[in-house]
Backbone as JSON Lines, residues from 0, in Angstrom:
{"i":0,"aa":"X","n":[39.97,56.17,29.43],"ca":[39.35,55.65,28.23],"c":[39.61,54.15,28.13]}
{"i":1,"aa":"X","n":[38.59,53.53,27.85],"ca":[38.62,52.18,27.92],"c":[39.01,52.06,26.5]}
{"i":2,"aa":"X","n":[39.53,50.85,25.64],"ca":[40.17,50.33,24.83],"c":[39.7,49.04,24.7]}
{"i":3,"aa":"X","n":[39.49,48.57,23.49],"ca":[39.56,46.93,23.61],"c":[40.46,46.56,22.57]}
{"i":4,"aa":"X","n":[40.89,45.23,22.24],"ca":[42.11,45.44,21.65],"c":[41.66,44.18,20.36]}
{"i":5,"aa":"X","n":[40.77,43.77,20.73],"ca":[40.08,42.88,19.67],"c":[38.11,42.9,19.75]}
{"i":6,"aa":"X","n":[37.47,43.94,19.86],"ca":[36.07,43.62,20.08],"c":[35.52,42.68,19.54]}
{"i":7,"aa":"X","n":[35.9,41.39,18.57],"ca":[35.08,40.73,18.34],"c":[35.28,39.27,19.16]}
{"i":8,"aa":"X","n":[36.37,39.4,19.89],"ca":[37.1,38.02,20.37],"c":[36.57,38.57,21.59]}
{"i":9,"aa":"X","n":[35.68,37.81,22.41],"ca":[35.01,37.65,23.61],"c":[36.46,37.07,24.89]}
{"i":10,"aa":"X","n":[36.43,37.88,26.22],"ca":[37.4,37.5,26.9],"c":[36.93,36.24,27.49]}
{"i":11,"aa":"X","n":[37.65,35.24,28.26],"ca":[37.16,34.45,29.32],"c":[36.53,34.58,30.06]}
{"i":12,"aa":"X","n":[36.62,35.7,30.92],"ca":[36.45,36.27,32.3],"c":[34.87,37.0,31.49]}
{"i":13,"aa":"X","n":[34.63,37.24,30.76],"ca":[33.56,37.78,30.41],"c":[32.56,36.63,29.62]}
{"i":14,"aa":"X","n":[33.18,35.74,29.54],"ca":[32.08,34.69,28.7],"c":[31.53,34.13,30.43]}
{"i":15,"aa":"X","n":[32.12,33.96,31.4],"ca":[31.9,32.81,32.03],"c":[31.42,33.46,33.09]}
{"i":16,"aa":"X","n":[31.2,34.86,32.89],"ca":[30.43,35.97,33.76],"c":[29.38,35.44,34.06]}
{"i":17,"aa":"X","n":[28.52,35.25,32.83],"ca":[26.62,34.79,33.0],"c":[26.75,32.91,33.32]}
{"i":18,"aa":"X","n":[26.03,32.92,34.03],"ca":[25.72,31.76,34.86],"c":[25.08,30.85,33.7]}
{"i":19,"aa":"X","n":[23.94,30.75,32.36],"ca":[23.6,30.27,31.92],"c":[24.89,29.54,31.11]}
{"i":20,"aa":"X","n":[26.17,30.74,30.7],"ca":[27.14,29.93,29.86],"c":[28.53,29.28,30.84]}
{"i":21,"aa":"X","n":[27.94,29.02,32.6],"ca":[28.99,28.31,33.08],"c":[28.01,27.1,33.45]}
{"i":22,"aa":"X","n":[27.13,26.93,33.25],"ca":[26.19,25.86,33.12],"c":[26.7,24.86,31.75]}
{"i":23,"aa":"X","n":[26.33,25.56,30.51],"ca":[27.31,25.04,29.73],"c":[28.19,24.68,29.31]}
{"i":24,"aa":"X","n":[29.75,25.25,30.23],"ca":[30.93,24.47,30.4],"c":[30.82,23.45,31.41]}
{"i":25,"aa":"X","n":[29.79,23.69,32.79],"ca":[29.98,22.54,33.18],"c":[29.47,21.47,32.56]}
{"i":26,"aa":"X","n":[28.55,21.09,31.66],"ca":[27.9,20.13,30.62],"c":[28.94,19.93,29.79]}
{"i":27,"aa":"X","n":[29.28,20.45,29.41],"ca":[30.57,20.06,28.54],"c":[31.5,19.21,28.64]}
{"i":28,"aa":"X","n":[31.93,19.7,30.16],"ca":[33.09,19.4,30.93],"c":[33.23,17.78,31.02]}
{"i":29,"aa":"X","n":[31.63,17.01,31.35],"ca":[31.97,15.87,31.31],"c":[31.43,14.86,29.81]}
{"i":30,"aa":"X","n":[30.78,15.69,28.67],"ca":[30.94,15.21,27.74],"c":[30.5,15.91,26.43]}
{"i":31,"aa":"X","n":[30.71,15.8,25.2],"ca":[30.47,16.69,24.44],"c":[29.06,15.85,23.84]}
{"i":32,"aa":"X","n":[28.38,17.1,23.42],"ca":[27.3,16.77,22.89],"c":[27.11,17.89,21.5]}
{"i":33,"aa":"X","n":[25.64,17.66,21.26],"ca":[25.26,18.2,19.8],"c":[24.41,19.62,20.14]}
{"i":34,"aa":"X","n":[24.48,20.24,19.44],"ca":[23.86,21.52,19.55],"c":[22.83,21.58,20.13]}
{"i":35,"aa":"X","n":[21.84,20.69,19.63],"ca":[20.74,20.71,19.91],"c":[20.22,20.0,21.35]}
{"i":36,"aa":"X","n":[21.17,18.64,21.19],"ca":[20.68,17.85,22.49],"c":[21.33,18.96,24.15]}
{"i":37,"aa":"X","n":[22.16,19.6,23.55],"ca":[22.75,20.89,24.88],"c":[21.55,22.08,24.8]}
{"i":38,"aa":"X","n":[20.9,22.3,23.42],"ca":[20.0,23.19,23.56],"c":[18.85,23.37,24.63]}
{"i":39,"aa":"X","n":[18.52,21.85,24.33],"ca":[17.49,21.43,25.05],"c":[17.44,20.92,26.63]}
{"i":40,"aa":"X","n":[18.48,21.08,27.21],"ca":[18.77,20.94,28.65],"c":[18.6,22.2,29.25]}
{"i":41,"aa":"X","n":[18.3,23.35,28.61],"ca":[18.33,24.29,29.34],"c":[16.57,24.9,29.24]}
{"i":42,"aa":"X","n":[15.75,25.99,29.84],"ca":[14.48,26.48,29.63],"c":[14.37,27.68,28.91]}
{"i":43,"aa":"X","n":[15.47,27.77,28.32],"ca":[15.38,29.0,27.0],"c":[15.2,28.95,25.56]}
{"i":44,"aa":"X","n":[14.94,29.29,24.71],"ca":[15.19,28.92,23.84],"c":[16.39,28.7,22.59]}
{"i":45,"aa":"X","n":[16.12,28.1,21.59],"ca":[17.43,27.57,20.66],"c":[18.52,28.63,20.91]}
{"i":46,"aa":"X","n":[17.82,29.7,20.04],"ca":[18.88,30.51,19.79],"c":[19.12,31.7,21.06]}
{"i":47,"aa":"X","n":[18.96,31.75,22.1],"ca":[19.58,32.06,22.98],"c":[20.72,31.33,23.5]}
{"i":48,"aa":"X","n":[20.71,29.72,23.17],"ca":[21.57,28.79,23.92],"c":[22.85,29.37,22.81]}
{"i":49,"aa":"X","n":[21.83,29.19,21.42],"ca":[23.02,29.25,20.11],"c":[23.96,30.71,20.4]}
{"i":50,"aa":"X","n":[23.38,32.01,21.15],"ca":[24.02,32.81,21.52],"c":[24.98,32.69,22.49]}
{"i":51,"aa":"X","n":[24.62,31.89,23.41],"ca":[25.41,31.59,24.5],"c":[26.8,30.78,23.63]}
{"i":52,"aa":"X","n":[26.42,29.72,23.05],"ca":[27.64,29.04,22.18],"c":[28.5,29.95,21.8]}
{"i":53,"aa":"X","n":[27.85,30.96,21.17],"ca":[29.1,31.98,19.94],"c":[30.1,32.25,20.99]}
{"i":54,"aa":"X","n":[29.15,33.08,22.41],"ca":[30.22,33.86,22.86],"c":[31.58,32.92,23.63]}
{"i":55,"aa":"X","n":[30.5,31.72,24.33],"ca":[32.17,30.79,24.57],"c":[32.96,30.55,22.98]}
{"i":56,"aa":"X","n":[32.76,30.06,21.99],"ca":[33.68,29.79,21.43],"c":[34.22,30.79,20.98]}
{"i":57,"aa":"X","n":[33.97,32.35,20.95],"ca":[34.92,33.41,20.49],"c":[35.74,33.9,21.72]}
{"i":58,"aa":"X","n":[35.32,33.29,23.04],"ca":[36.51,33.12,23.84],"c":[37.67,32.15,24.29]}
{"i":59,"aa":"X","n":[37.4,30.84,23.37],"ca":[38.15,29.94,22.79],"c":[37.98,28.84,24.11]}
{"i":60,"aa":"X","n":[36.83,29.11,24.8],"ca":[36.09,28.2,26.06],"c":[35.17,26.53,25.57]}
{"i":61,"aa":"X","n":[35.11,26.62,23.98],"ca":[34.46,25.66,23.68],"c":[34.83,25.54,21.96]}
{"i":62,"aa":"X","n":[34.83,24.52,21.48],"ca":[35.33,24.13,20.03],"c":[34.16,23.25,19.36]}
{"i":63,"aa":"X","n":[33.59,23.6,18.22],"ca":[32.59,22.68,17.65],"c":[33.67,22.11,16.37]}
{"i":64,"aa":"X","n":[33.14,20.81,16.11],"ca":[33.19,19.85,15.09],"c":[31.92,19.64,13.92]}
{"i":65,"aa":"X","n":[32.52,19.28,12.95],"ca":[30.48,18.98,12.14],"c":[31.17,17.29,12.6]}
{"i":66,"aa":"X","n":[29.66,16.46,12.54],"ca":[29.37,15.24,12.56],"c":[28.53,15.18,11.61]}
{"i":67,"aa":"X","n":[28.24,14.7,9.93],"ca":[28.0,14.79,9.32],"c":[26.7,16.4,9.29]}
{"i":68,"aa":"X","n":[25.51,16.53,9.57],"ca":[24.44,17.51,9.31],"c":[24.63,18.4,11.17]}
{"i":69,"aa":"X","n":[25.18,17.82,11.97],"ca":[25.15,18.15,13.48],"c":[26.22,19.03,13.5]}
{"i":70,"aa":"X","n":[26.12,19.66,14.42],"ca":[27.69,20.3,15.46],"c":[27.64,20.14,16.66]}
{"i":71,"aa":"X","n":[29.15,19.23,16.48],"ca":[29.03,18.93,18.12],"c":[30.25,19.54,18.77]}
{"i":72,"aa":"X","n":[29.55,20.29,20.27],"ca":[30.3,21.0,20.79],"c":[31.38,20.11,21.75]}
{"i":73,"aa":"X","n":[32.65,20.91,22.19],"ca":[33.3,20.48,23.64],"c":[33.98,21.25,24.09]}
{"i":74,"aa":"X","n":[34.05,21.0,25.22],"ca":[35.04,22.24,26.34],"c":[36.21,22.24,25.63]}
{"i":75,"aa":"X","n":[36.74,23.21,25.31],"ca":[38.15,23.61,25.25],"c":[38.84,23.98,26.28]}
{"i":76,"aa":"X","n":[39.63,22.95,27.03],"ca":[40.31,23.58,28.36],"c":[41.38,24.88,28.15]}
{"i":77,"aa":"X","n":[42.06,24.57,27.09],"ca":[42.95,25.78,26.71],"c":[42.49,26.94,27.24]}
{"i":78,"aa":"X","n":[41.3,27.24,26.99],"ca":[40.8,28.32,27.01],"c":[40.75,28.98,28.18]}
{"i":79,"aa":"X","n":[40.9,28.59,29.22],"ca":[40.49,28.62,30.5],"c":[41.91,29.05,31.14]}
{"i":80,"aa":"X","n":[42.91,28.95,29.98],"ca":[44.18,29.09,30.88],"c":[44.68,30.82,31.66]}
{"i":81,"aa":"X","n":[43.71,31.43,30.79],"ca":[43.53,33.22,31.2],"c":[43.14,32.91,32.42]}
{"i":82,"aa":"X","n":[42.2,32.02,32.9],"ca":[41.5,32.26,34.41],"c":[42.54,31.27,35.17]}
{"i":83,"aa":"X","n":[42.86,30.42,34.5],"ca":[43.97,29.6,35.81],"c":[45.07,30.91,36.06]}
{"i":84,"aa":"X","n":[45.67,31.28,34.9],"ca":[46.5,32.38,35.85],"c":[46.36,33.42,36.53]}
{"i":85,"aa":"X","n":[45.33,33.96,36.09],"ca":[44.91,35.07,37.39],"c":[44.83,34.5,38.36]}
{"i":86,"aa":"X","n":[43.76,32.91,38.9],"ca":[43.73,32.65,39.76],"c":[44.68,32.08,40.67]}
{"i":87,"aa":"X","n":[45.48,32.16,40.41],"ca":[47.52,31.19,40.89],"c":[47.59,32.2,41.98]}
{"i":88,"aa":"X","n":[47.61,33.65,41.72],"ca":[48.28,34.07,43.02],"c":[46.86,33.91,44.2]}
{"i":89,"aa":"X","n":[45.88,34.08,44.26],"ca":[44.97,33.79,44.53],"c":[44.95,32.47,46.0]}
{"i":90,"aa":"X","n":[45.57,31.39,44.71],"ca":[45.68,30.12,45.3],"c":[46.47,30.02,46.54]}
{"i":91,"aa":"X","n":[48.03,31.04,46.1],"ca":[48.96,30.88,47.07],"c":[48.33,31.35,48.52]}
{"i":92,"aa":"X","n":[47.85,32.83,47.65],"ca":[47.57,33.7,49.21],"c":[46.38,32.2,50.2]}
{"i":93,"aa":"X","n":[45.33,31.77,49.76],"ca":[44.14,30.84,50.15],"c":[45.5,29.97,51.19]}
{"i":94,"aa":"X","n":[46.16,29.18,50.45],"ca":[46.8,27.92,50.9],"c":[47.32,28.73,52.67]}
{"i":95,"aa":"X","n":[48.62,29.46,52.23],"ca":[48.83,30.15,53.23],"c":[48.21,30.24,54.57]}
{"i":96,"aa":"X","n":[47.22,31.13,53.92],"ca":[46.18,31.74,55.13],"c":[45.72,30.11,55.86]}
{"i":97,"aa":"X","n":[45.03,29.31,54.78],"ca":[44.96,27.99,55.5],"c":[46.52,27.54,56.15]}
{"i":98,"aa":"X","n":[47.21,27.27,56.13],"ca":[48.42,26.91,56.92],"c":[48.16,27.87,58.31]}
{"i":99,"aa":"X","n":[47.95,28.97,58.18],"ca":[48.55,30.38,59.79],"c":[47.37,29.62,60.24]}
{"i":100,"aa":"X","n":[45.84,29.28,60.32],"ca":[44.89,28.88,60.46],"c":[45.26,27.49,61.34]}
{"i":101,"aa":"X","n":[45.56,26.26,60.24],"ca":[46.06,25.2,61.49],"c":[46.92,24.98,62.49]}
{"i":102,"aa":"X","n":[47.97,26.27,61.83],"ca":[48.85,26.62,63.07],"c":[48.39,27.12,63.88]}
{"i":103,"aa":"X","n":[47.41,27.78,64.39],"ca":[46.99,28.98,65.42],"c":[45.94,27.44,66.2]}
{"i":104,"aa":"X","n":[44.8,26.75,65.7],"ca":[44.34,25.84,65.87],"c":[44.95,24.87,66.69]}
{"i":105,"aa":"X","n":[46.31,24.07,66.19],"ca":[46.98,23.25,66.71],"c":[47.48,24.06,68.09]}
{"i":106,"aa":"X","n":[48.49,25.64,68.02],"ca":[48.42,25.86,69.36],"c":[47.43,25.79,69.7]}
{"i":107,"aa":"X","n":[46.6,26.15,69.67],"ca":[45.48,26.16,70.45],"c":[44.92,24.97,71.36]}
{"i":108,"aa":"X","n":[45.21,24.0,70.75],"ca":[44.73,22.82,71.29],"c":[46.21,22.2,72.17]}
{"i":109,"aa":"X","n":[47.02,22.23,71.78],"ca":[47.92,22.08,72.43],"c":[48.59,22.71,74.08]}
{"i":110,"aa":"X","n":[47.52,24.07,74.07],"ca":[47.65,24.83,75.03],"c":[46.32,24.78,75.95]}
{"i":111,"aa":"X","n":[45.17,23.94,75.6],"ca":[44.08,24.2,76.02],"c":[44.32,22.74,77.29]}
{"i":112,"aa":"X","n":[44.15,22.68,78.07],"ca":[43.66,21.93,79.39],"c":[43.04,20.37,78.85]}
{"i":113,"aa":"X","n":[43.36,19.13,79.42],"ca":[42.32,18.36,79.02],"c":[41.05,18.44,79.5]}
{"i":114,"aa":"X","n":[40.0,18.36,78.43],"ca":[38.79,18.32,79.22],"c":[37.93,19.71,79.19]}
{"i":115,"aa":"X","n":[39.09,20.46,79.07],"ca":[38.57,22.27,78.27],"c":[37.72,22.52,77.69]}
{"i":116,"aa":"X","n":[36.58,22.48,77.34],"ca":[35.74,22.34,75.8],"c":[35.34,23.92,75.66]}
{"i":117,"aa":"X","n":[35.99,24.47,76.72],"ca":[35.34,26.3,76.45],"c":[36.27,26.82,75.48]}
């Protein structure tokens, strides 16, 4: 039996599932803008984007401000810290495997003949 332990608080790993709302963190990422001017970068309409908004910010992936009549959105990095830690062990195992990799490489070349190219 599945469980959720807050259904209205959207996870990370589930906001950043759909491709339209990692489009939107990457827009974010390098500057914040207004509802509307982010609306309009994409080929959907308002309130699909405005859907896309809710669910990052109820996964705490994005934070709006008012600017007097506007809301302007921005990445919340915090948010993201659920996916940096899953991804840590991840990292180690990657690095690793790259290390046995230049090691096997370097013998390799070290053992190969000059002039070898087979």
């Amino acid at each position: 039996m599945v469980t959720q332990q807050n259904p209205r608080r959207e996870t990370a790993f589930g906001a950043i599932a759909d491709p339209t709302r990692r489009a939107i963190l990457d827009i974010l990422r390098t500057e914040e803008l207004r509802a509307g001017e982010l609306a309009r970068r994409f080929p959907v309409s308002r309130p699909a984007i405005a859907k896309h908004v809710g669910v990052l910010k109820r996964a705490g992936l994005i934070k709006e401000r008012r600017d007097a009549q506007a809301r302007v959105l921005s990445l919340a990095p915090d948010g993201l810290a659920e996916i940096d830690r899953w991804l840590s062990p991840y990292r180690v195992f990657w690095a690793a495997r790259l290390t046995d990799l230049k090691r096997v490489v370097e013998n390799d070349l070290a053992v190969r003949p000059k002039g070898d190219d087979a």
